[in-house]
C-alpha positions as CSV (number, residue, x, y, z in Angstrom):
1,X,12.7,-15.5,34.7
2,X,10.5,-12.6,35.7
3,X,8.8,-10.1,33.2
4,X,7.4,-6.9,34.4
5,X,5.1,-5.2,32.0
6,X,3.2,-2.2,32.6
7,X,-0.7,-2.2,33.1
8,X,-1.4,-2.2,29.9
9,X,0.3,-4.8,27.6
10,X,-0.6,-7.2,31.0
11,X,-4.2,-5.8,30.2
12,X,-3.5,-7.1,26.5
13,X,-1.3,-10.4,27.7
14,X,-4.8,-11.2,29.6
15,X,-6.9,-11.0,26.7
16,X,-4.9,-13.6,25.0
17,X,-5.2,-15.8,27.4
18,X,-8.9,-14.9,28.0
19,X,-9.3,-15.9,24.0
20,X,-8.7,-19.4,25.0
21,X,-6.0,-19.4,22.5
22,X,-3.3,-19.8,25.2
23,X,-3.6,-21.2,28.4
24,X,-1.3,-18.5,30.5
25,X,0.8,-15.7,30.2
26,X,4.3,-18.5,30.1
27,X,2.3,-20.1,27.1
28,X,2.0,-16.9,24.9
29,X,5.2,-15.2,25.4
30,X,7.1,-18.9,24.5
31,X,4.6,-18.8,21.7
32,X,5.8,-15.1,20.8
33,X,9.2,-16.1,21.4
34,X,9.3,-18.9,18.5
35,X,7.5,-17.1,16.3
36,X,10.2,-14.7,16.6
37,X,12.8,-17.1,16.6
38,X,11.0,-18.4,13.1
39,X,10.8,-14.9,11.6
40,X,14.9,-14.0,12.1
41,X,15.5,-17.7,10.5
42,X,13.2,-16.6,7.7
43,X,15.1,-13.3,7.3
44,X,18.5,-15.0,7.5
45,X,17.3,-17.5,5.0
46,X,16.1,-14.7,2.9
47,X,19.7,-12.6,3.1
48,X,21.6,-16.0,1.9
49,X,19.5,-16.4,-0.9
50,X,20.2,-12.9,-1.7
51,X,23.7,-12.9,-1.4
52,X,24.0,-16.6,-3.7
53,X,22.0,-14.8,-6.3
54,X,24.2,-11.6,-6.6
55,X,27.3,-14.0,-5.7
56,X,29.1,-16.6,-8.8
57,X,27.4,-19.1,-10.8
58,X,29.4,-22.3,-10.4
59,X,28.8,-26.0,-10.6
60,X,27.8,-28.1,-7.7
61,X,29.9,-31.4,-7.3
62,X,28.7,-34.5,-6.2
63,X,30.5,-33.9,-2.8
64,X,28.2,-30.3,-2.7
65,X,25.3,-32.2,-3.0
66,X,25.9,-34.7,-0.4
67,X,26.9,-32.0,1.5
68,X,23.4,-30.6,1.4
69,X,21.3,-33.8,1.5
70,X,23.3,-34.6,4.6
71,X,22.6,-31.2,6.4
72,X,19.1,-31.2,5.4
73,X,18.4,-34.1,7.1
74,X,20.4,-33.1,10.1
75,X,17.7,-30.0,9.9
76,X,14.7,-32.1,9.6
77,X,16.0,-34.4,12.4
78,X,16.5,-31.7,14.6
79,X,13.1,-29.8,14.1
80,X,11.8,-33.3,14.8
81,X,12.4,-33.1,18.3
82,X,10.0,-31.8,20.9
83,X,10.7,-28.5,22.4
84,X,10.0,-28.1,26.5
């Protein structure tokens, strides 16, 4: 994948790098990409807490629960893996 950028965010892209905070251009924009990737998740999380607040009360079963503890770990399992 190519990225053109005009003079001036490559200007700013180079400064980054220059920080010593990343160690090339492919570096930082995958960094800016999680971090965006993070933020929607965040904001998704955020509207489904929203909408179960404003939704029904109602009991959680046993079989809810599981349900949960079962894709949480799924979660942590899949965060646990290394990104390339």
């Amino acid at each position: 994948m190519n990225i053109s950028l005009p003079e001036p965010l490559k200007r700013f892209v180079d400064k980054q790098i220059a920080s010593g905070r990343y160690s090339s251009a492919s570096e930082y924009i995958r960094e800016l990409i999680r971090e965006d990737e993070k933020r929607r998740a965040e904001d998704r999380l955020e509207a489904l807490l929203l909408e179960g607040l404003e939704g029904e009360e109602s009991e959680l079963t046993r079989d809810d629960w599981a349900a949960i503890r079962s894709d949480a770990r799924a979660r942590l399992a899949a965060n646990k893996k290394p990104r390339g």
